[in-house]
C-alpha positions in Angstrom: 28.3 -8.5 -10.4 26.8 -7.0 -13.8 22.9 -7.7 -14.2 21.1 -6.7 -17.5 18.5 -7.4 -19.3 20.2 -7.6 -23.0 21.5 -10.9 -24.2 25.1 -9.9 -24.2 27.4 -7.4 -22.8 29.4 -5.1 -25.1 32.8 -6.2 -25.7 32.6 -9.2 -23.7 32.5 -12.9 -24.6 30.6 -14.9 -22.4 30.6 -18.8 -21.4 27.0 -19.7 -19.8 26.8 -21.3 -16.3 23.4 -21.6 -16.5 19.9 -20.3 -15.0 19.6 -18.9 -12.0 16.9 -17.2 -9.7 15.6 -15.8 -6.7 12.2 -15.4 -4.9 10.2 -14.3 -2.5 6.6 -13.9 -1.1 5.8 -10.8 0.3 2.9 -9.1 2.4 1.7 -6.1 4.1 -0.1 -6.5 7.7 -4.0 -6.5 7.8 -4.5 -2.9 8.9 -2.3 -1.4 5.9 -4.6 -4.0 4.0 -7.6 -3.0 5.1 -6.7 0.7 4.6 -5.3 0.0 0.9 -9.4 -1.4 0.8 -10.4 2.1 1.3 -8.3 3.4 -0.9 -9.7 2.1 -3.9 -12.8 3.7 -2.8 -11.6 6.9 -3.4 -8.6 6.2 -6.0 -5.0 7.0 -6.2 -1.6 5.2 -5.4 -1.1 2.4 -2.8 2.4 3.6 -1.6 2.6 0.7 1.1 2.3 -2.2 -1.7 4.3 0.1 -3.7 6.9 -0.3 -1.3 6.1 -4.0 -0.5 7.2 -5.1 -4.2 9.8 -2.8 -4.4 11.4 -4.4 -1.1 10.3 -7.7 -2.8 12.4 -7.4 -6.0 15.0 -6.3 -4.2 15.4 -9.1 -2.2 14.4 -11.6 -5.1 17.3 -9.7 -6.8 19.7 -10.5 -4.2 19.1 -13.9 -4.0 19.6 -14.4 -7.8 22.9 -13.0 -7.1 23.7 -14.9 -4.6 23.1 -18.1 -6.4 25.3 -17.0 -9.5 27.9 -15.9 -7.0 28.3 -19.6 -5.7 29.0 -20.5 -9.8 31.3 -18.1 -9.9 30.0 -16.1 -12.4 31.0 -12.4 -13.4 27.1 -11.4 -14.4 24.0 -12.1 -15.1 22.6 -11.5 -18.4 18.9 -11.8 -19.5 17.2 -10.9 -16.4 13.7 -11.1 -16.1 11.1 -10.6 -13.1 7.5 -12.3 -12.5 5.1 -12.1 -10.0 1.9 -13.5 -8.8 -0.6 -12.8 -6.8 -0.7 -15.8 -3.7 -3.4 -14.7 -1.6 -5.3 -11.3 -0.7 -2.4 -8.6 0.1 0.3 -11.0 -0.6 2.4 -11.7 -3.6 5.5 -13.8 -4.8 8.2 -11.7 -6.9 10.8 -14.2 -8.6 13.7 -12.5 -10.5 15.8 -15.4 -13.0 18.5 -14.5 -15.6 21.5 -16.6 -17.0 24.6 -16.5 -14.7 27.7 -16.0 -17.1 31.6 -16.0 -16.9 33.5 -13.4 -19.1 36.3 -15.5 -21.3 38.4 -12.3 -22.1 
């Protein structure tokens, strides 16, 4: 599966399947919390939520592709990611792009 963020993929013509998406809420446990708390005290990079959204896009991504798998589609073009905050130390990542076929 080819995923980018362009509108088009050089020398390919493309018939649109449609939107599709993926999404998930992630968090990290209260004492990582609690310590990323302190950490703001003092300044500097908060690897553990660092690695929470990087796990979460991943797995956002993945279900995106899933979903334009079952259409059958070749790639997704237009891809875009969001996210929210839900509630302290937790946060939704949703990735969505438009599943395409190639015609040639």
């Amino acid at each position: 599966m080819i995923l980018v963020t362009t509108e088009g993929i050089p020398g390919k013509e493309l018939e649109v399947l449609g939107l599709v998406k993926g999404s998930t809420i992630q968090t990290v446990n209260i004492a990582r919390d609690i310590g990323a708390s302190l950490k703001t005290l003092v300044g500097g990079e908060l690897v553990r939520y660092n690695e929470m959204m990087n796990d979460a896009r991943a797995l956002a991504t993945k279900r995106m592709v899933e979903e334009a798998g079952q259409l059958g589609a070749d790639a997704i073009v237009c891809i875009r990611y969001g996210s929210a905050s839900v509630t302290q130390g937790a946060a939704e990542v949703m990735a969505y792009g438009t599943a395409v076929k190639f015609k040639n």
